[in-house]
KOLSE-348148 format. One record per residue: x, y, z of N, C-alpha, C in turn. Coordinates in Angstrom, 1 decimal. Example, Ala and Ser with C-alpha at 12.3 -4.5 7.8 and 13.67 -1.06 7.14 Angstrom:
# residues 2
vexdo n_east=13.2	n_north=-5.7	n_up=7.8	ca_east=12.3	ca_north=-4.5	ca_up=7.8	c_east=13.2	c_north=-3.3	c_up=7.8
vexdo n_east=12.8	n_north=-2.2	n_up=7.1	ca_east=13.7	ca_north=-1.1	ca_up=7.1	c_east=12.9	c_north=0.0	c_up=7.9
//
This chain:
# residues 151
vexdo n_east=161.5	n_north=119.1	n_up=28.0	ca_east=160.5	ca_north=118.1	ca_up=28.2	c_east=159.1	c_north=118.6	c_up=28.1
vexdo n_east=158.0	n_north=117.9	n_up=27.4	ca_east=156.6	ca_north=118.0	ca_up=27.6	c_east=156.0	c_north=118.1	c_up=28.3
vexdo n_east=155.2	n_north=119.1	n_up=29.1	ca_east=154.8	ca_north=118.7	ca_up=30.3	c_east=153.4	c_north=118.4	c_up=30.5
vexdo n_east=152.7	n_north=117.7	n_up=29.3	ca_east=152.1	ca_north=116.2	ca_up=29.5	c_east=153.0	c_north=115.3	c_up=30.3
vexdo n_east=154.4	n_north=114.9	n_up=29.6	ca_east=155.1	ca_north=113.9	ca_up=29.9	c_east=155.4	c_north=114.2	c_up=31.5
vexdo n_east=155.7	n_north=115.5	n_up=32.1	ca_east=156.0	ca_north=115.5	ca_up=33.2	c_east=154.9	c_north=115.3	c_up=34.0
vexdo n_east=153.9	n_north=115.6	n_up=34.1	ca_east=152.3	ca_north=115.6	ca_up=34.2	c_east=152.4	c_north=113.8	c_up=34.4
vexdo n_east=152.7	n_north=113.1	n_up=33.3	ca_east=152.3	ca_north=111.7	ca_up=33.8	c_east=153.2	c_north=111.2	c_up=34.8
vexdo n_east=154.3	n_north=111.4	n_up=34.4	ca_east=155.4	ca_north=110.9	ca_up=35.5	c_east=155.2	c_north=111.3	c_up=36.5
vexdo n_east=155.2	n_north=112.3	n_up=36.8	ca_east=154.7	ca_north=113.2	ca_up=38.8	c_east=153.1	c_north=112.1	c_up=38.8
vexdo n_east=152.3	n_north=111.8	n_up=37.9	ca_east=150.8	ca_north=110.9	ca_up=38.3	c_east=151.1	c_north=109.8	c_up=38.5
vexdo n_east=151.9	n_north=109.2	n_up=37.6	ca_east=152.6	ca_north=107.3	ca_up=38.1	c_east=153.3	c_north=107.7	c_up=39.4
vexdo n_east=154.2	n_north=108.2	n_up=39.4	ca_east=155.0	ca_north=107.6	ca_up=40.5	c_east=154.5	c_north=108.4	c_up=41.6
vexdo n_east=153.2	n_north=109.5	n_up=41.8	ca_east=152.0	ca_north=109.5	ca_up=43.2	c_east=151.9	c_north=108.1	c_up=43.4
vexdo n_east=150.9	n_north=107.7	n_up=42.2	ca_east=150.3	ca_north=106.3	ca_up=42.6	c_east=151.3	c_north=105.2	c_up=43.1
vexdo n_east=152.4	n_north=105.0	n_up=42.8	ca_east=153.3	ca_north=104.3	ca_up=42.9	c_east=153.6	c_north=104.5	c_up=44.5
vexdo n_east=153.8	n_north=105.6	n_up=45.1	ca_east=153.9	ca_north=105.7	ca_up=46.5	c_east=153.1	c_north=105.2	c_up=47.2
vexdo n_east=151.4	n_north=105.8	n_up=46.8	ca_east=149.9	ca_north=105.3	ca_up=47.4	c_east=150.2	c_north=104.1	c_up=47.8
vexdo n_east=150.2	n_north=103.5	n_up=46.3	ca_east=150.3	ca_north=102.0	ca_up=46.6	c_east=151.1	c_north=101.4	c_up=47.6
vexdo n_east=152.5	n_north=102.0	n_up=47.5	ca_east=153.3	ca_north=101.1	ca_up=48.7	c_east=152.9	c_north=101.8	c_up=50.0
vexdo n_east=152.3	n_north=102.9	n_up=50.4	ca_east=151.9	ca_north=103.2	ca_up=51.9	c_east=150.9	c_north=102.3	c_up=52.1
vexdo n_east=150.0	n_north=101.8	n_up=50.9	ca_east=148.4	ca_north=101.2	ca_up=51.5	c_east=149.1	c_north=99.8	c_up=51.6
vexdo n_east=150.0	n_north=99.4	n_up=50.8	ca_east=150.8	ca_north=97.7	ca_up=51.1	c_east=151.4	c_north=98.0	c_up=52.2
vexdo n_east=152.1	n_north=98.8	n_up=52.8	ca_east=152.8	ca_north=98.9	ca_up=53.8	c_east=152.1	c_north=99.2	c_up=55.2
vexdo n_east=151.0	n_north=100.3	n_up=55.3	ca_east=150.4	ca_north=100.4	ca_up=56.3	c_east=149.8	c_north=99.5	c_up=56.3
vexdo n_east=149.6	n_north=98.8	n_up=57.9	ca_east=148.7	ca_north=97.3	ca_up=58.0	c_east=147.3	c_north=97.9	c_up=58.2
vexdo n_east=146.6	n_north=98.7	n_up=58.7	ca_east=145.5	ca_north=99.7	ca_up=58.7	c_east=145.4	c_north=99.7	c_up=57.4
vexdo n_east=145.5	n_north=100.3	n_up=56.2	ca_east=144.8	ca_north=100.1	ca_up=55.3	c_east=144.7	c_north=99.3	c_up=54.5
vexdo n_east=146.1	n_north=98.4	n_up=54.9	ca_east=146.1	ca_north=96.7	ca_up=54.3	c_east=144.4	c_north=95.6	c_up=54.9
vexdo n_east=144.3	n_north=96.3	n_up=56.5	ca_east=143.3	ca_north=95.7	ca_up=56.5	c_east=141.9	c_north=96.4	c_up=56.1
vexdo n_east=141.9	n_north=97.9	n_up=56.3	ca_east=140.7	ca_north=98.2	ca_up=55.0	c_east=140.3	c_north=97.8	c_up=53.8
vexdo n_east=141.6	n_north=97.6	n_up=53.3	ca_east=141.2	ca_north=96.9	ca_up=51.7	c_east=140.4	c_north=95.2	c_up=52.1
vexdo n_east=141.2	n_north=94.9	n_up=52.7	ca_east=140.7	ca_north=93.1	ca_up=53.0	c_east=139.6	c_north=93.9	c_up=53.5
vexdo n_east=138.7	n_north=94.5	n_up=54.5	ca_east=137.0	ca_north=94.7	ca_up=54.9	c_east=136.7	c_north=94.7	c_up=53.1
vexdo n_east=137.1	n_north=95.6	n_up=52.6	ca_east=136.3	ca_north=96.3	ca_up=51.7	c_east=135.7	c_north=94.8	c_up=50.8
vexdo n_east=136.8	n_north=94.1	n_up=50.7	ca_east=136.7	ca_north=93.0	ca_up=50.0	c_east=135.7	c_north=92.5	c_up=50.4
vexdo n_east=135.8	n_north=91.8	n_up=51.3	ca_east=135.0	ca_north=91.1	ca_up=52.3	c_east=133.3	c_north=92.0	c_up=52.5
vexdo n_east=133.2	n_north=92.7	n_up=52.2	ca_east=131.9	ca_north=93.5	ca_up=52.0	c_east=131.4	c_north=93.4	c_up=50.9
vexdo n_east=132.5	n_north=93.5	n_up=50.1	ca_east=131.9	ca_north=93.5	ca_up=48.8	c_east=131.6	c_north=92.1	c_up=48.3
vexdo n_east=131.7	n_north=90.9	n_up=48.9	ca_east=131.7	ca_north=89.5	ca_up=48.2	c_east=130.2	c_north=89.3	c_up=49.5
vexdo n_east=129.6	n_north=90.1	n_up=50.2	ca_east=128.8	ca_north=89.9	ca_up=51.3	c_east=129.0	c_north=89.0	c_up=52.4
vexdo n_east=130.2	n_north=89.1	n_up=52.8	ca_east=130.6	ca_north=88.7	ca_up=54.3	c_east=130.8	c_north=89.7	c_up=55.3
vexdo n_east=129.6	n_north=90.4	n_up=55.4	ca_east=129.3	ca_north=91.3	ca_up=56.6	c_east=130.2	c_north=91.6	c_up=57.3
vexdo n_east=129.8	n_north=90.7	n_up=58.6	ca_east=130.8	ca_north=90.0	ca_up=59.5	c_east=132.2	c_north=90.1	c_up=59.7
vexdo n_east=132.8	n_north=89.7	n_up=58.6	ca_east=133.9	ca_north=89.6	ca_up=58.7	c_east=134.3	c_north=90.8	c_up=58.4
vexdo n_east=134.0	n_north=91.2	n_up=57.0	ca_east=133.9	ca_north=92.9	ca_up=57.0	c_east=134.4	c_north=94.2	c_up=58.1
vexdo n_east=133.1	n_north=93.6	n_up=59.0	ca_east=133.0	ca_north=94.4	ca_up=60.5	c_east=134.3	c_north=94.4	c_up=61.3
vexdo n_east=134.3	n_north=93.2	n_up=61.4	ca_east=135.5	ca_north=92.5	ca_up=61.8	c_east=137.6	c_north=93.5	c_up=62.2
vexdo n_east=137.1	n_north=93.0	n_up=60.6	ca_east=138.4	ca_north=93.7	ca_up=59.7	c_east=138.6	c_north=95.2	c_up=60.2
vexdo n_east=137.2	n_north=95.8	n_up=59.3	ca_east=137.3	ca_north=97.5	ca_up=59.5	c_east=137.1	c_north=97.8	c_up=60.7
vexdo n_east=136.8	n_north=97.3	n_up=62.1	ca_east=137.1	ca_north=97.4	ca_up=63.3	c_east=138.6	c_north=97.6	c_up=63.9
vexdo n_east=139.2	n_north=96.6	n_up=63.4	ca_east=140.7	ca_north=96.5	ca_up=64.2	c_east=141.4	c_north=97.1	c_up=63.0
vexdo n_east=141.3	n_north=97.6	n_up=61.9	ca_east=141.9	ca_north=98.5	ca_up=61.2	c_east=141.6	c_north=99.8	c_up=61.9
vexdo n_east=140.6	n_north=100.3	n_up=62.0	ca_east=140.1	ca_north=101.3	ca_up=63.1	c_east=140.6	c_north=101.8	c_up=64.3
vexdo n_east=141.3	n_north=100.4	n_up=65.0	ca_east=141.6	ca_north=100.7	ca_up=66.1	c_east=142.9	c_north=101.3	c_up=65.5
vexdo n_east=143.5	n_north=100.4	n_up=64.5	ca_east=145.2	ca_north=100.5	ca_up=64.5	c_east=145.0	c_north=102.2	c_up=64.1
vexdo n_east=144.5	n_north=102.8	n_up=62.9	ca_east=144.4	ca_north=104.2	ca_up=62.8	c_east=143.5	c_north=104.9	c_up=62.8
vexdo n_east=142.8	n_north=105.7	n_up=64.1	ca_east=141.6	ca_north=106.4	ca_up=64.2	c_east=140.9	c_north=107.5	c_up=63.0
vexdo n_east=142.3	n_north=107.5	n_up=61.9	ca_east=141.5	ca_north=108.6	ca_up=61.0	c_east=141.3	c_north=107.7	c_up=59.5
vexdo n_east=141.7	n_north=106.9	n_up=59.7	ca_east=141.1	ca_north=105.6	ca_up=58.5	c_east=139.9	c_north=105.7	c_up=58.0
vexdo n_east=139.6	n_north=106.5	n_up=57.3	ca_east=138.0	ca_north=106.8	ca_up=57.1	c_east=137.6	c_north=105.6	c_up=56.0
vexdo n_east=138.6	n_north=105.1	n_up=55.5	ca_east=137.8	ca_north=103.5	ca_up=54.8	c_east=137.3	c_north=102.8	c_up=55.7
vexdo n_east=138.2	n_north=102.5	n_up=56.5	ca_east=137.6	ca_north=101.9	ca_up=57.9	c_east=136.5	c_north=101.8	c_up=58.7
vexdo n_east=136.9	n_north=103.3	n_up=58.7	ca_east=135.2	ca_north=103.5	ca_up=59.5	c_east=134.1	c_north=103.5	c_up=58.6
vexdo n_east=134.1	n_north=104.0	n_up=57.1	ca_east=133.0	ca_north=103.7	ca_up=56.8	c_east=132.8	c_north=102.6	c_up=56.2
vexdo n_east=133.7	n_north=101.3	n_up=56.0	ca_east=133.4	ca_north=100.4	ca_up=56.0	c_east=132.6	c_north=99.7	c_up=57.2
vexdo n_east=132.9	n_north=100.1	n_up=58.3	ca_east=132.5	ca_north=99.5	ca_up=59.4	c_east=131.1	c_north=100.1	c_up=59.7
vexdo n_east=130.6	n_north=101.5	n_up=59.6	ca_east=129.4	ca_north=102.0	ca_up=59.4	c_east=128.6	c_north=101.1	c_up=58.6
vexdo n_east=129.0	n_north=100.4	n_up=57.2	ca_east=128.4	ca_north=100.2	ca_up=56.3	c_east=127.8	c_north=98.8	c_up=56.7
vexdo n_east=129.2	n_north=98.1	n_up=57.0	ca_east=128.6	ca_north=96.6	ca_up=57.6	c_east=127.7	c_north=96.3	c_up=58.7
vexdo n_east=127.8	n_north=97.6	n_up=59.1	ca_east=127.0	ca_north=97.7	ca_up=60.8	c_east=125.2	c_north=97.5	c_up=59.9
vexdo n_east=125.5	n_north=98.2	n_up=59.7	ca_east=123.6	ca_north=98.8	ca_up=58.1	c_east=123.8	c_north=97.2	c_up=57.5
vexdo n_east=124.3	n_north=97.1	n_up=56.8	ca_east=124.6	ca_north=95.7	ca_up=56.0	c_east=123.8	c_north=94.2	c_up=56.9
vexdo n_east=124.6	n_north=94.2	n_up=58.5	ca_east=124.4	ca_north=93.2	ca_up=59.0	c_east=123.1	c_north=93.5	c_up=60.0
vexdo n_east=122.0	n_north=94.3	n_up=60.2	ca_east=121.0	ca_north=95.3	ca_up=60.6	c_east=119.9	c_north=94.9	c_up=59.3
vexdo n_east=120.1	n_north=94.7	n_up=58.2	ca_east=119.4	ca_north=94.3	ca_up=57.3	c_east=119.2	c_north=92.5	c_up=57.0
vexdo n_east=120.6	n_north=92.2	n_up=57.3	ca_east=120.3	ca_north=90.7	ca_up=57.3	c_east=119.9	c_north=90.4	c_up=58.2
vexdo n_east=119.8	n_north=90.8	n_up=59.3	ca_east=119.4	ca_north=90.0	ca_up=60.7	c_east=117.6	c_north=90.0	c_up=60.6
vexdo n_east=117.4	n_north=91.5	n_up=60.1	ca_east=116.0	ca_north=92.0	ca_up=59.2	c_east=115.3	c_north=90.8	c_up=58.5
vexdo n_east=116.2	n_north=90.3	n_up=57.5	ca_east=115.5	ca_north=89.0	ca_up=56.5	c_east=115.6	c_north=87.9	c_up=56.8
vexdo n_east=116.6	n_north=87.4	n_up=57.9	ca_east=116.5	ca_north=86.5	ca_up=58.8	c_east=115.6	c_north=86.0	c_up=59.7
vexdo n_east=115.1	n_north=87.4	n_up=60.1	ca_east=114.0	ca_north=86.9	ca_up=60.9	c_east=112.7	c_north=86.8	c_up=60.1
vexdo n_east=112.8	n_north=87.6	n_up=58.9	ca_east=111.5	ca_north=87.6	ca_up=58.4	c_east=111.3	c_north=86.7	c_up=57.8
vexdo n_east=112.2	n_north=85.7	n_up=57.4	ca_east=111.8	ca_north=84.1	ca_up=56.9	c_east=111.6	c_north=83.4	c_up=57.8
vexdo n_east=112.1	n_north=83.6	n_up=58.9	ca_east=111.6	ca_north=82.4	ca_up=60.0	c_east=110.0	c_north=82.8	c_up=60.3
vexdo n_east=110.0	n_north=84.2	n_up=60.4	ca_east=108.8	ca_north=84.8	ca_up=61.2	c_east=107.7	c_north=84.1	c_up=60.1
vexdo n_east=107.7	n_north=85.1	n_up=58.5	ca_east=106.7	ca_north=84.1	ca_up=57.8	c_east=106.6	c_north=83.0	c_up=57.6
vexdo n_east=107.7	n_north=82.1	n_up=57.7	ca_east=107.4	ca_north=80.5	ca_up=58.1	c_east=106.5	c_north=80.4	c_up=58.5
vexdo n_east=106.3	n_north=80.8	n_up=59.5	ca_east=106.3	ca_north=80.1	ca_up=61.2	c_east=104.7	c_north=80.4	c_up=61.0
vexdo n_east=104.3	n_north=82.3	n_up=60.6	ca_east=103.0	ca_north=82.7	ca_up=61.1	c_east=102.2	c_north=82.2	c_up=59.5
vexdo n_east=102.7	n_north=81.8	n_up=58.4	ca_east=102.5	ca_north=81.6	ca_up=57.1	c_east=101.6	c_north=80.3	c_up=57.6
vexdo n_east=101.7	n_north=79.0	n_up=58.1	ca_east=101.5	ca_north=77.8	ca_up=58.6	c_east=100.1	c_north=78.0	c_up=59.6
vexdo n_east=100.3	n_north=79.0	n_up=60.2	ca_east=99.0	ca_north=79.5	ca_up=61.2	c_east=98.0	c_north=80.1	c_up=60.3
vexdo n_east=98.3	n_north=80.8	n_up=59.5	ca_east=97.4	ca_north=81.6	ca_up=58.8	c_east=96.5	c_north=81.2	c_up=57.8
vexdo n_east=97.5	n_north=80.0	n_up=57.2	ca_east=97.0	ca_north=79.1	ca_up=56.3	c_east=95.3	c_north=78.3	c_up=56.4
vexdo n_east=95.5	n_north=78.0	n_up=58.0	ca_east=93.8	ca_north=77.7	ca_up=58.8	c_east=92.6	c_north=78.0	c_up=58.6
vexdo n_east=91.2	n_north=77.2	n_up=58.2	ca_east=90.4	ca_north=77.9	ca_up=57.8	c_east=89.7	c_north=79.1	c_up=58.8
vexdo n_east=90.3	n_north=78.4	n_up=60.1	ca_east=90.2	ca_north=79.3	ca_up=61.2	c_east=91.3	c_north=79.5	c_up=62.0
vexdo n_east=91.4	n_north=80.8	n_up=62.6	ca_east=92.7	ca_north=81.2	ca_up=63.3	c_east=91.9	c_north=81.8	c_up=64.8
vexdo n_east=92.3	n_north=81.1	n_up=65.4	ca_east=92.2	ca_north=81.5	ca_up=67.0	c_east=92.3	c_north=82.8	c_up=67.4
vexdo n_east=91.5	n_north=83.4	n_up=68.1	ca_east=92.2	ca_north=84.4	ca_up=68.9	c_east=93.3	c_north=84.7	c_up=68.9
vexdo n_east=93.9	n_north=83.8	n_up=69.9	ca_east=95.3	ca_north=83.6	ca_up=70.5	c_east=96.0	c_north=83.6	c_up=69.4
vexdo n_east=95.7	n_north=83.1	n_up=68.1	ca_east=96.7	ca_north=83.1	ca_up=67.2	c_east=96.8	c_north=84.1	c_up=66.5
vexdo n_east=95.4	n_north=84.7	n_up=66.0	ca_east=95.5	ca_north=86.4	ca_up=65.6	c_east=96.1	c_north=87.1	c_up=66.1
vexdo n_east=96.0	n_north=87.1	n_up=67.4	ca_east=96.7	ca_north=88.1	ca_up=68.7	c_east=98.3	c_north=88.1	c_up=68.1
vexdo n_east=98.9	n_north=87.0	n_up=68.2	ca_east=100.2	ca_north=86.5	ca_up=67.9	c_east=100.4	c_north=87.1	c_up=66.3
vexdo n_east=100.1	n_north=86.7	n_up=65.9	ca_east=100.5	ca_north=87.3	ca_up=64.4	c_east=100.0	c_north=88.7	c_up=64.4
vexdo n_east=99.2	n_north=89.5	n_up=64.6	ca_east=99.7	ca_north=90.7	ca_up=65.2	c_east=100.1	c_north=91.4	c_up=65.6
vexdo n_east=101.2	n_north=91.0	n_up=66.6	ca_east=102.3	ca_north=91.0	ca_up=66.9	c_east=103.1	c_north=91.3	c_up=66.7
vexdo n_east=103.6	n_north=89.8	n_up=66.3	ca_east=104.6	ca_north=89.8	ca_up=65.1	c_east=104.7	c_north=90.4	c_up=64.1
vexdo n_east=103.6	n_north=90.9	n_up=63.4	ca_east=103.8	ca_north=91.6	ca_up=62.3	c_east=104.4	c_north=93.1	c_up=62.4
vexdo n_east=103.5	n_north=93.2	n_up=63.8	ca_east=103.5	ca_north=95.5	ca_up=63.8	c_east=105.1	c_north=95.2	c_up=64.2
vexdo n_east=105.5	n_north=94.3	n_up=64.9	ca_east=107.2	ca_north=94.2	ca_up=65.5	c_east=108.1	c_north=94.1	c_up=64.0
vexdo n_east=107.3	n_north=93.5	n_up=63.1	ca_east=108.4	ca_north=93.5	ca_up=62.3	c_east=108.3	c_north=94.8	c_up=61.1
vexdo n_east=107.1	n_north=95.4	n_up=61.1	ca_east=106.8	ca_north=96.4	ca_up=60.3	c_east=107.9	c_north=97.6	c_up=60.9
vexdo n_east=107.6	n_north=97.6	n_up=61.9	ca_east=108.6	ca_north=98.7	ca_up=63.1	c_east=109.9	c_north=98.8	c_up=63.2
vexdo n_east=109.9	n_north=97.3	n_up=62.7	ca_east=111.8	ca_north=97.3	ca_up=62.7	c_east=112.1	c_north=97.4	c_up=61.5
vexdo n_east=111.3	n_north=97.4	n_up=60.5	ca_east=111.6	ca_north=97.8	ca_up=58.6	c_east=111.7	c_north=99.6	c_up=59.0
vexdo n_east=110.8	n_north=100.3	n_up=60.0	ca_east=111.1	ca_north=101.6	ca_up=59.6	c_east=112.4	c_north=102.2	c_up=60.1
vexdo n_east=113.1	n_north=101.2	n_up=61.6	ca_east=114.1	ca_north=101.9	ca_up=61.7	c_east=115.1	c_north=101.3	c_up=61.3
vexdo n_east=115.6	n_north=100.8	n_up=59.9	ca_east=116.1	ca_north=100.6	ca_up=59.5	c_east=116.6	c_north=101.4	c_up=58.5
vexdo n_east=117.7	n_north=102.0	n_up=58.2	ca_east=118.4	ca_north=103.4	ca_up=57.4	c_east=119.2	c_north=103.0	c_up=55.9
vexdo n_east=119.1	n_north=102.6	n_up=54.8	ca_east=119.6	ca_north=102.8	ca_up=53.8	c_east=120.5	c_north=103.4	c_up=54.0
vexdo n_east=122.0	n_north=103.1	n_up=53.0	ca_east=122.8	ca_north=104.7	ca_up=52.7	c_east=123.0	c_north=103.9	c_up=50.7
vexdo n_east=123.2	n_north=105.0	n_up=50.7	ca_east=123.7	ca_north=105.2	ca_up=48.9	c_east=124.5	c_north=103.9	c_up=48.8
vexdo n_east=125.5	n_north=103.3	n_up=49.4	ca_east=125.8	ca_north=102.0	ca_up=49.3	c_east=125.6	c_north=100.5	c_up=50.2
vexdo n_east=124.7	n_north=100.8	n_up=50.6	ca_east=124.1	ca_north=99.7	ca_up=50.8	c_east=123.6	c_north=98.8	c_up=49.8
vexdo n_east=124.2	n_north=97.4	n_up=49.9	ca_east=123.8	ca_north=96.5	ca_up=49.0	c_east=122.2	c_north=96.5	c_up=48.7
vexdo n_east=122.0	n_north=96.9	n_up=47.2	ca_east=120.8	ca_north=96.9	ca_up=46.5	c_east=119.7	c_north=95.8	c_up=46.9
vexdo n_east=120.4	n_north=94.5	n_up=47.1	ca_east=119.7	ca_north=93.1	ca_up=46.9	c_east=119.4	c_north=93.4	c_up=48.5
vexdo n_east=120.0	n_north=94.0	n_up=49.4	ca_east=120.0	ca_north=93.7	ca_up=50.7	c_east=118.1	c_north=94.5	c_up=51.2
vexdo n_east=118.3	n_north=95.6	n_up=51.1	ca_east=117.4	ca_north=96.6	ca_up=51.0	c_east=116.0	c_north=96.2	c_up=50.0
vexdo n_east=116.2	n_north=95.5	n_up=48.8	ca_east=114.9	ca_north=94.8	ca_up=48.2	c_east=114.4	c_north=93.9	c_up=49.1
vexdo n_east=115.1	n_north=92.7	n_up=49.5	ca_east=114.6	ca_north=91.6	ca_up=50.1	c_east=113.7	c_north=92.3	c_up=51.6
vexdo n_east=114.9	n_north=93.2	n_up=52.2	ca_east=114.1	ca_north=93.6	ca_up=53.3	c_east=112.7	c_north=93.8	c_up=53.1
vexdo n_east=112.5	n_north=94.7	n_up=51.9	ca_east=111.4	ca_north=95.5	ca_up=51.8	c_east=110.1	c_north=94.3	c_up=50.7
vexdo n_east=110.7	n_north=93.2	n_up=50.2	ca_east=109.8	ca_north=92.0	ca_up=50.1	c_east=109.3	c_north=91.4	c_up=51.4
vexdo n_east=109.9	n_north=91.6	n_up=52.3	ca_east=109.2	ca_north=90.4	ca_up=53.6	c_east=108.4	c_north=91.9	c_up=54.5
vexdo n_east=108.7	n_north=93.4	n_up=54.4	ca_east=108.1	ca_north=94.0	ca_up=54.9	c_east=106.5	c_north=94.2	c_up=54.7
vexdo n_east=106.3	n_north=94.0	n_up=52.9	ca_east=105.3	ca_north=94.1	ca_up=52.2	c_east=104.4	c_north=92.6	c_up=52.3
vexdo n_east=105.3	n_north=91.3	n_up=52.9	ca_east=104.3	ca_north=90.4	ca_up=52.9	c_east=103.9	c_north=90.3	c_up=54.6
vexdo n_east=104.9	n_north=91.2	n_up=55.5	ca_east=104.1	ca_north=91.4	ca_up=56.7	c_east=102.9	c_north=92.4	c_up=56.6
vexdo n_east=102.9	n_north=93.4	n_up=56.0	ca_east=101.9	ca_north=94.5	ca_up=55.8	c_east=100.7	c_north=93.3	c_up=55.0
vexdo n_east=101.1	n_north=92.8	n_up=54.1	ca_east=99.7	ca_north=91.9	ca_up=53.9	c_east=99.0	c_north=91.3	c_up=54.8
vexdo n_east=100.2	n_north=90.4	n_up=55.5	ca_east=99.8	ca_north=89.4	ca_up=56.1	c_east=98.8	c_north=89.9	c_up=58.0
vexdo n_east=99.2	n_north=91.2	n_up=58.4	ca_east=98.6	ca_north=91.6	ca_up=59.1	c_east=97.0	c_north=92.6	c_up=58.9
vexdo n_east=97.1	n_north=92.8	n_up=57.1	ca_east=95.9	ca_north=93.0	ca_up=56.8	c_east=94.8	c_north=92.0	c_up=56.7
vexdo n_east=95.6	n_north=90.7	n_up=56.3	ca_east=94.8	ca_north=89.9	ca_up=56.2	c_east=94.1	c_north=89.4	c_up=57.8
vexdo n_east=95.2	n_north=89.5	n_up=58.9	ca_east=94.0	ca_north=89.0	ca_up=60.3	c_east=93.7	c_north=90.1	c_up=60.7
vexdo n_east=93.7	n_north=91.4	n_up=60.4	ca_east=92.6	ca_north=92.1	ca_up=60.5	c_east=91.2	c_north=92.6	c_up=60.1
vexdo n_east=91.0	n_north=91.9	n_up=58.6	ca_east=89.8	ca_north=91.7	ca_up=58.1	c_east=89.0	c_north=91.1	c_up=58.9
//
């Protein structure tokens, strides 16, 4: 016999085992479902998942870094979440031909709070691309927008 041919046969039927441990282990049955689930951007659920996969096998390293990942993932939406409400909210104040004190004060605030919370915020190599732009769109219209009540 060839032993290319033996070479593929010993490589199929690895994969052939893989496969039935990861269908058969419910731990990495439920790593694949996180992975999914992150990858379609349902955080959350994500977390969820690679959490009690986690628990079932402590050395599940999909697991955990799925769950690392969603942890960063759902730390960045909470990030653009607030930063739409925030510029809403101080976008409407600012708009004014005149802004109060009280109101500058306030949007000063708010801004350096939310500039501070763009810095501790950590990227990794897979962190969703769109997730990390958007952040860094509402960081750049807080950096304006606190230049502008400080003129």
């Amino acid at each position: 016999m060839n032993a290319k041919v033996v070479i593929s046969i010993f490589a199929m039927l690895m994969l052939i085992i893989m496969s039935l441990y990861f269908y058969i282990n419910s731990s990495y049955k439920k790593s694949i479902q996180a992975k999914y689930y992150y990858e379609i951007g349902d955080y959350e659920e994500a977390y969820s998942l690679a959490k009690e996969s986690f628990g079932l096998d402590l050395y599940n390293r999909m697991a955990a870094t799925i769950m690392a990942q969603s942890t960063t993932s759902l730390k960045y939406l909470k990030y653009i979440n607030q930063g739409k409400k925030y510029i809403h909210d101080l976008g409407t104040i600012a708009e004014h031909e005149s802004i109060s004190d009280a109101d500058k004060a306030k949007i000063k605030l708010v801004c350096e709070i939310m500039i501070d919370s763009y810095v501790k915020l950590a990227p990794s190599v897979i962190t969703d691309k769109e997730l990390v732009s958007e952040a860094a769109r509402y960081h750049a219209k807080f950096e304006k927008l606190l230049e502008k009540v400080n003129s």
